[in-house]
VMD Tcl script that draws the C-alpha trace (Angstrom):
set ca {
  {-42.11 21.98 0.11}
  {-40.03 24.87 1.71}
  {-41.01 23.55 5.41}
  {-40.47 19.91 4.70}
  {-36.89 20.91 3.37}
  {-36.13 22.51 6.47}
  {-37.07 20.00 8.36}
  {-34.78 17.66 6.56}
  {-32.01 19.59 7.55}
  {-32.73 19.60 11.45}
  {-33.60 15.79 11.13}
  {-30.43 15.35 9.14}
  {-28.35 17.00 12.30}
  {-30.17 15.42 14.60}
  {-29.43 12.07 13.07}
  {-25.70 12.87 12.77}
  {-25.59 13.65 16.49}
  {-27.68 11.13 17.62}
  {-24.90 8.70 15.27}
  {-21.67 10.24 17.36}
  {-23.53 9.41 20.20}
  {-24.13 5.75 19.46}
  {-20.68 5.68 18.36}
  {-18.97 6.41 21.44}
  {-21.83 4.11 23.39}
  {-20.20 1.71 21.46}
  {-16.84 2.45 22.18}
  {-17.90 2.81 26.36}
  {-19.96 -0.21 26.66}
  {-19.53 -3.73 25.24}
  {-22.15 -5.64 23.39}
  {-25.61 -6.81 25.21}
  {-28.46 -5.37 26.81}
  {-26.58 -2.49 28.44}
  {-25.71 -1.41 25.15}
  {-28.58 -1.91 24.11}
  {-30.68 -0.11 26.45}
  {-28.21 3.18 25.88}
  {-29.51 2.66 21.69}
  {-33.10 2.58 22.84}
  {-33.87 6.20 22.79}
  {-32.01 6.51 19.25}
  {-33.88 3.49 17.95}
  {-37.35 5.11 19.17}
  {-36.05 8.33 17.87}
  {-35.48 6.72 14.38}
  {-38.76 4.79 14.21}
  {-40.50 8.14 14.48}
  {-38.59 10.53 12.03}
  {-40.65 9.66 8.55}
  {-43.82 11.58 10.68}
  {-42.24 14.86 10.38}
  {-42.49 15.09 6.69}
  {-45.44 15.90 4.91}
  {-43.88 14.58 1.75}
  {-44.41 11.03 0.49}
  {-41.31 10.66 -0.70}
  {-39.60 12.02 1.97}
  {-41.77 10.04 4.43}
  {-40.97 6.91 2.64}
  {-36.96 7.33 2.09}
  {-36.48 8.55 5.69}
  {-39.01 5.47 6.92}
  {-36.73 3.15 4.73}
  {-33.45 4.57 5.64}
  {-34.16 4.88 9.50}
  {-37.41 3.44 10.66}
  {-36.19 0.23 8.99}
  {-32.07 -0.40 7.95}
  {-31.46 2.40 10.59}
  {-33.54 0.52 13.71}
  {-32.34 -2.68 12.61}
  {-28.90 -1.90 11.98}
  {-28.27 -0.25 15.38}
  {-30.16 -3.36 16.91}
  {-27.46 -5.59 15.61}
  {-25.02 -3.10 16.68}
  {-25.90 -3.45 20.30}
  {-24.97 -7.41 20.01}
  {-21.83 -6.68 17.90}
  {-23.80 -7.96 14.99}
  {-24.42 -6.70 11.23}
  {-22.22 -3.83 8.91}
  {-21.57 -1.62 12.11}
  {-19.93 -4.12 13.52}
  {-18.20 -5.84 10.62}
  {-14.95 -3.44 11.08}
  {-14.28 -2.99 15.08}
  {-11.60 -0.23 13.75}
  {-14.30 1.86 12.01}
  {-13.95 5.46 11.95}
  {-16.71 7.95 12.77}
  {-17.37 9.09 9.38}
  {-17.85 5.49 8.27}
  {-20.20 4.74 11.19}
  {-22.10 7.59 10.46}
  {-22.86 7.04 6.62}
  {-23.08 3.03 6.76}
  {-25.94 3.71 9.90}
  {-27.52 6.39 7.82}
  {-27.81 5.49 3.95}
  {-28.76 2.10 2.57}
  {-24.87 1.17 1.47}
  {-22.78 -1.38 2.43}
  {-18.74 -0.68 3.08}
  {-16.66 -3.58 0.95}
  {-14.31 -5.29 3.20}
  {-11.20 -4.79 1.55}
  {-9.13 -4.59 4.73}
  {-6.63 -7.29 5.30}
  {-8.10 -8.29 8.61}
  {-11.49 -8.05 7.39}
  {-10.48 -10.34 4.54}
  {-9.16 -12.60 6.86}
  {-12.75 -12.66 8.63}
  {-14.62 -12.88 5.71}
  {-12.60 -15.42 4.37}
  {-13.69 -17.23 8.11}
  {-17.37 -16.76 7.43}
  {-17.01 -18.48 3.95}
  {-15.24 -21.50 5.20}
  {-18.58 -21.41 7.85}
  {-21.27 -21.02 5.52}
  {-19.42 -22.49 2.20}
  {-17.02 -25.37 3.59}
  {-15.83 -27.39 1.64}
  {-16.58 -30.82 3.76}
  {-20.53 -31.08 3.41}
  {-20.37 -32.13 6.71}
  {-19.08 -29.21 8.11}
  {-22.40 -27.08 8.55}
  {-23.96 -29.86 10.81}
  {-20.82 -30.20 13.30}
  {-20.10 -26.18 13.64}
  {-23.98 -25.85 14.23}
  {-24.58 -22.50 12.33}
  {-26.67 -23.74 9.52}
  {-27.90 -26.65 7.59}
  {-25.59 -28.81 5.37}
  {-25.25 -28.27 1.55}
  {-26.50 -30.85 -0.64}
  {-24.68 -33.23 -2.33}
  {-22.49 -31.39 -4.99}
  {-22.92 -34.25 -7.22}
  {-26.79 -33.45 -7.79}
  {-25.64 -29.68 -8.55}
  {-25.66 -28.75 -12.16}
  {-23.02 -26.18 -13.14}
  {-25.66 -23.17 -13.43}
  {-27.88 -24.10 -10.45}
  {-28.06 -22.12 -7.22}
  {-29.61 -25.83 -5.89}
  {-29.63 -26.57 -2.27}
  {-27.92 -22.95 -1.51}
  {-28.69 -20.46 1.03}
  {-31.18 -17.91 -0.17}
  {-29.44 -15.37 2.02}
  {-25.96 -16.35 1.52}
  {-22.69 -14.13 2.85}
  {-21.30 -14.49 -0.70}
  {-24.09 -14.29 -3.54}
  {-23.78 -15.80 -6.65}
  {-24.74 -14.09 -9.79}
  {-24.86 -16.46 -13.35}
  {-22.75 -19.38 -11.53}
  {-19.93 -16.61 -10.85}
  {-19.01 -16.23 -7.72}
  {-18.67 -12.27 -5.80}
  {-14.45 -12.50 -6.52}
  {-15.23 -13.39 -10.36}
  {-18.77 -11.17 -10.38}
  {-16.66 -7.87 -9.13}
  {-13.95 -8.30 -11.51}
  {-16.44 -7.48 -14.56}
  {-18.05 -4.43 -12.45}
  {-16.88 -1.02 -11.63}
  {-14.38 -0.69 -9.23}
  {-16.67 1.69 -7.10}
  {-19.12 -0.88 -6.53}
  {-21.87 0.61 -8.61}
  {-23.06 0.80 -11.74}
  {-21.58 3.39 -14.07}
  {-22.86 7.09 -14.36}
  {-24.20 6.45 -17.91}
  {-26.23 3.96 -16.93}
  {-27.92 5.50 -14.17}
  {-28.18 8.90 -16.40}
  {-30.22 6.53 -18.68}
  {-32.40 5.45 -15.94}
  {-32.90 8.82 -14.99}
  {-34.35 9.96 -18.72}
  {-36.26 6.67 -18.36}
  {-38.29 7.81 -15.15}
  {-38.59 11.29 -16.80}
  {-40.16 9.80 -19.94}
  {-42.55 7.66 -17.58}
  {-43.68 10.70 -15.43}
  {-44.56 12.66 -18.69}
  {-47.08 9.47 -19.58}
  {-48.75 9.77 -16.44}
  {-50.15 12.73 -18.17}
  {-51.63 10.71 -20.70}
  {-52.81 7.93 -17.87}
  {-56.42 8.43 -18.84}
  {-55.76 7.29 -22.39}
  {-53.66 4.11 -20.95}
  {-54.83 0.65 -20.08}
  {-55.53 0.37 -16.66}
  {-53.14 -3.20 -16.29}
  {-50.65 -1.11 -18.62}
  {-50.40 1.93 -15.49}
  {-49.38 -0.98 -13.33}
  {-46.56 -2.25 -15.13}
  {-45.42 1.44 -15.38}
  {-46.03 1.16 -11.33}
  {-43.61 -1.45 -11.33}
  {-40.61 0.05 -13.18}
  {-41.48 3.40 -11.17}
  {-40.76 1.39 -8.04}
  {-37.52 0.19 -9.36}
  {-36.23 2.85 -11.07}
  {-36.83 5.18 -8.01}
  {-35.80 3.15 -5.80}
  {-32.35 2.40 -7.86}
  {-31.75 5.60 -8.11}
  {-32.01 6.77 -4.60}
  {-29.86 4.19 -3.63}
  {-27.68 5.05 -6.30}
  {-27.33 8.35 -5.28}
  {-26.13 7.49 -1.56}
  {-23.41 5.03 -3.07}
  {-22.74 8.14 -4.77}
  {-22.41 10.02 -2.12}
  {-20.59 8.25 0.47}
  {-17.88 7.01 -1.92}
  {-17.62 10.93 -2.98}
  {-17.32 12.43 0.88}
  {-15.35 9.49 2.28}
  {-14.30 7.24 -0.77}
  {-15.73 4.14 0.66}
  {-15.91 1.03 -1.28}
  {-19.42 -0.30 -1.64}
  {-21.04 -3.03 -3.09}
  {-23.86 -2.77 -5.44}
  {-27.52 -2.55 -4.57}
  {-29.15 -4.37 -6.97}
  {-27.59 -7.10 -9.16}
  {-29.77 -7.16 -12.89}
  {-33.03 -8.50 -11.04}
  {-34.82 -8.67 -14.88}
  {-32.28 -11.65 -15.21}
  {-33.24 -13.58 -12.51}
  {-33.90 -17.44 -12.78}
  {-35.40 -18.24 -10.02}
  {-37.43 -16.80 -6.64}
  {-33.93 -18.05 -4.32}
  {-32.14 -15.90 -7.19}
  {-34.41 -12.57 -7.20}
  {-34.81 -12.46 -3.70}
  {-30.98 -13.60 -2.43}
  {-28.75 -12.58 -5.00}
  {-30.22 -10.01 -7.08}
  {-33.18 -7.53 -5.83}
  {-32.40 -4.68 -3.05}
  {-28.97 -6.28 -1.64}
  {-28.69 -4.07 1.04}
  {-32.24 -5.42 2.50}
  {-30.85 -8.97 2.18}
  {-27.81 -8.00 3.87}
  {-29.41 -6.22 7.00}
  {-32.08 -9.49 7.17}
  {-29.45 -12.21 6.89}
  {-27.92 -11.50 10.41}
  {-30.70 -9.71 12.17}
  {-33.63 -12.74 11.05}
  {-32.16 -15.40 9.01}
  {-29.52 -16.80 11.08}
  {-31.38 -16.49 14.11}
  {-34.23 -18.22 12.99}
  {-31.63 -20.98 11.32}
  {-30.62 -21.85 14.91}
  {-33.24 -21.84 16.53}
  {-34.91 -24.01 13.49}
  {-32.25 -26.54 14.15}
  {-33.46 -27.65 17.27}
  {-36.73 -28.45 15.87}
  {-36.56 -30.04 12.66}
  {-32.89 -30.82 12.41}
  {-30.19 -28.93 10.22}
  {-31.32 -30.75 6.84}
  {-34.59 -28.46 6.75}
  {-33.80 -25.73 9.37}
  {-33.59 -22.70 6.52}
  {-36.97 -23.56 5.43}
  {-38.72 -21.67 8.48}
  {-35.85 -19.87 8.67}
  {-36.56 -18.25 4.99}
  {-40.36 -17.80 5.60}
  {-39.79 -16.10 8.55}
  {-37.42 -13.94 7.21}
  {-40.18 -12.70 4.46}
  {-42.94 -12.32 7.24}
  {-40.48 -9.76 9.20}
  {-39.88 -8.14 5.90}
  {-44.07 -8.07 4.82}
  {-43.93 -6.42 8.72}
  {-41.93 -3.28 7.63}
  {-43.22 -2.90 4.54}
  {-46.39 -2.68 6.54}
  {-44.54 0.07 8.41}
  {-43.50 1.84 5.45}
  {-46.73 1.81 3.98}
  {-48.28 3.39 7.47}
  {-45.58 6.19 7.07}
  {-46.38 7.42 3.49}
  {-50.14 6.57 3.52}
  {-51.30 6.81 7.00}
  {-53.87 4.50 6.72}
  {-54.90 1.29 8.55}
  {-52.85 -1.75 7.24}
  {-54.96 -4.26 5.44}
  {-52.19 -6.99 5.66}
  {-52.25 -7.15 1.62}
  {-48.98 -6.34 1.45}
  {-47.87 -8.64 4.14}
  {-49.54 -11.34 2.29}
  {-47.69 -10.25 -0.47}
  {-44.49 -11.77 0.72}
  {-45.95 -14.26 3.19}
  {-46.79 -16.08 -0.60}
  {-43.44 -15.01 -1.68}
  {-41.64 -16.83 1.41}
  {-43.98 -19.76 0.92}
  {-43.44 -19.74 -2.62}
  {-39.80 -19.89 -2.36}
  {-39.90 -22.58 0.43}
  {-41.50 -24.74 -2.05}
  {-39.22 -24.11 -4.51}
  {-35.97 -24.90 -2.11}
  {-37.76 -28.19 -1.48}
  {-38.05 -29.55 -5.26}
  {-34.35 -28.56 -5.82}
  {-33.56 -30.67 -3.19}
  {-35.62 -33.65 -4.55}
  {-35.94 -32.96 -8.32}
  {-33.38 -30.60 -9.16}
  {-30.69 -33.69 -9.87}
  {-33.11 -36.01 -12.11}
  {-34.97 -32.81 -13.97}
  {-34.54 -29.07 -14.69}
  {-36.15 -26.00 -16.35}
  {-34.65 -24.77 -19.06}
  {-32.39 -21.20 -17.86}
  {-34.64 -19.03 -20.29}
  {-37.76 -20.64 -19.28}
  {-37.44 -20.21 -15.70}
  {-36.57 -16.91 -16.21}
  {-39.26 -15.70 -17.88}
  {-41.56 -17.37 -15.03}
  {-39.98 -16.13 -12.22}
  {-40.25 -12.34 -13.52}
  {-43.94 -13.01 -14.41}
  {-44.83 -14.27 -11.01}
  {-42.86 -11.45 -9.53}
  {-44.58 -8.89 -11.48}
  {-48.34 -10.86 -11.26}
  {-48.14 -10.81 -7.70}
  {-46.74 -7.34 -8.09}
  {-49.53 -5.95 -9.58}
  {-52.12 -8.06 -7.39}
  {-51.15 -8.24 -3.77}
  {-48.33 -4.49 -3.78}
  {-49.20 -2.16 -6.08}
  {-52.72 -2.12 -5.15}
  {-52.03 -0.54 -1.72}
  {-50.45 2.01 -2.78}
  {-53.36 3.01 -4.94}
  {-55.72 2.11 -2.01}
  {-53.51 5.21 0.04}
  {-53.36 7.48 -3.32}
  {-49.59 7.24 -3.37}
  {-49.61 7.27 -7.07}
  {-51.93 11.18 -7.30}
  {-49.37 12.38 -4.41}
  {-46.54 11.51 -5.48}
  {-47.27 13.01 -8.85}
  {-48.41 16.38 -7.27}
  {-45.68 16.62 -5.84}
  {-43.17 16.32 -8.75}
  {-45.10 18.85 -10.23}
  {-44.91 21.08 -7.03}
  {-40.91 20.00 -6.78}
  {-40.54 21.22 -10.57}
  {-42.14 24.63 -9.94}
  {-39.97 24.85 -6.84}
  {-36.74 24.68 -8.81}
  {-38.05 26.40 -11.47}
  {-38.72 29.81 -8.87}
  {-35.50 29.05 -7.50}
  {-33.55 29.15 -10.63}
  {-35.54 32.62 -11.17}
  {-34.55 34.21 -7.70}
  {-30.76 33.95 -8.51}
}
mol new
graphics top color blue
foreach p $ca { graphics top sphere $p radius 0.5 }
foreach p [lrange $ca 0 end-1] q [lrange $ca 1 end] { graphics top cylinder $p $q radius 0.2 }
display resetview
């Protein structure tokens, strides 16, 4: 525990320098493959930090924060694409926290607003036609075969997510003006993970389909609350303005709503520009801008099946098996389907809202619990991680004791 610790700190100066240094390659060199080439090292550098932690958890936060947002985020950076590049005035501080932690800066600047308000007339106009001349993505449907609550015909991956038919101006007027959740909340989910770490105790006594579920709300509560707690601490150092991570996933109606709007934002975010579009383009050319986000979707979940691969390699360190990839290669299929009957069925017949609901959180969780969780039992993620809470708890508890 002590040594991992103190490796933290050297990574987490070595990141920071390696940060300044991207920062000013940014500022010397303009975007393309000389920029990118001056990145490479930084990007290698990133892909191998998770392997000098002995911890799971730290293996798996510094894998997610650097050997996948990190890598991809400087990537984009190098083309002048993605949240690095989204404010050419950044300062250093900023560019340093939004390439480090999994948080994304609101643009509240006027010029940024200006842009934004750009990329909305691009990706939102309001001449259906629009999408088709510009050539950046496929045309909306008809809005006459859109019902008022559907997210029919829309881009999974959209700039500007919708949450319950509101759109990001209306949904941020009813949150917090920080961009996350409030501290009650998450001091609720904290006493919630507690409780659930004190059952694993009792795991013996507990069905084993019952553990899984409890695998599934360990995911998400840990994961919410790591995130949480760099929102936390970026807005705290440098009072940025960031949006939320995750957007009430348990009230999700549909795959296209879980996976675009609502679960792990900044994910979504970093994917949109670095696979999505891409892939939209060169779709295009292929089968036309009608259908071009339907291979541009799927391949969008097979790059993100690819790093969860990754991930898994970092905290388990054993040989993929390609179940988790297959976990959202059926996802991305799943949800191509599902773009496909809202654009042929969607205007004559619907699912009722509660209904499709309730389906879409129990296929989530089914395939959850048949194609995910699994793998991490396969690597004994679940016995290690739970050593070391144990071995954290008596680390605090002999530090509290020396002073």
């Amino acid at each position: 525990m002590e040594g991992d610790i103190i490796m933290l700190t050297k990574v987490c100066i070595s990141v920071v320098i390696s940060l300044c240094y991207c920062y000013w390659i940014g500022r010397l060199f303009s975007a393309g493959k000389t920029r990118l080439i001056f990145l490479a090292p930084i990007i290698c550098f990133f892909l191998f930090i998770p392997f000098n932690f002995s911890s799971v958890h730290l293996r798996g936060g510094t894998g997610f924060f650097f050997g996948w947002l990190g890598t991809f985020k400087l990537v984009l950076f190098a083309f002048n694409k993605g949240p690095l590049s989204s404010d050419p005035s950044i300062s250093l501080g900023r560019f340093v926290a939004a390439a480090s932690l999994p948080i994304k800066i609101q643009q509240n600047e006027p010029h940024i607003r200006s842009k934004t308000s750009h990329i909305k007339q691009i990706f939102n106009p309001s001449n259906p036609n629009q999408l088709h001349q510009n050539g950046n993505t496929p045309p909306p449907p008809d809005p006459s075969n859109r019902s008022k609550s559907s997210d029919f015909g829309t881009n999974p991956f959209s700039e500007t997510p919708k949450a319950n038919g509101q759109s990001k101006e209306q949904t941020s007027s009813t949150n917090p003006s920080k961009g996350y959740t409030p501290l009650l909340l998450h001091a609720i989910k904290a006493i919630l993970f507690a409780s659930q770490l004190k059952l694993y105790y009792y795991s013996d006594q507990i069905h084993p389909k019952v553990i899984l579920v409890m695998y599934c709300f360990h995911i998400y509560l840990l994961l919410d609350m790591v995130l949480a707690t760099s929102a936390a601490l970026a807005n705290t150092l440098l009072g940025m303005e960031l949006e939320p991570q995750f957007n009430k996933p348990l009230l999700s109606t549909s795959l296209q709503d879980f996976w675009g709007r609502r679960w792990n934002l900044m994910v979504t975010s970093i994917l949109r520009p670095a696979v999505y579009q891409p892939s939209v383009k060169a779709a295009m050319i292929l089968v036309g801008p009608k259908w071009a986000l339907l291979p541009a979707v799927f391949a969008t979940f097979v790059v993100s099946g690819l790093m969860h691969e990754l991930i898994l390699y970092y905290v388990g360190g054993m040989p993929p098996t390609l179940r988790m990839m297959g976990f959202f290669v059926l996802h991305g299929f799943c949800l191509t389907v599902e773009i496909v009957l809202k654009k042929t069925i969607a205007s004559t017949w619907r699912l009722p809202r509660l209904l499709s609901g309730l389906l879409t959180i129990g296929f989530v969780a089914a395939t959850i619990c048949w194609l995910f969780l699994p793998e991490f039992i396969r690597c004994r993620l679940d016995v290690m991680a739970s050593e070391e809470y144990v071995a954290l708890g008596a680390f605090v508890k002999n530090l509290s004791a020396a002073f």
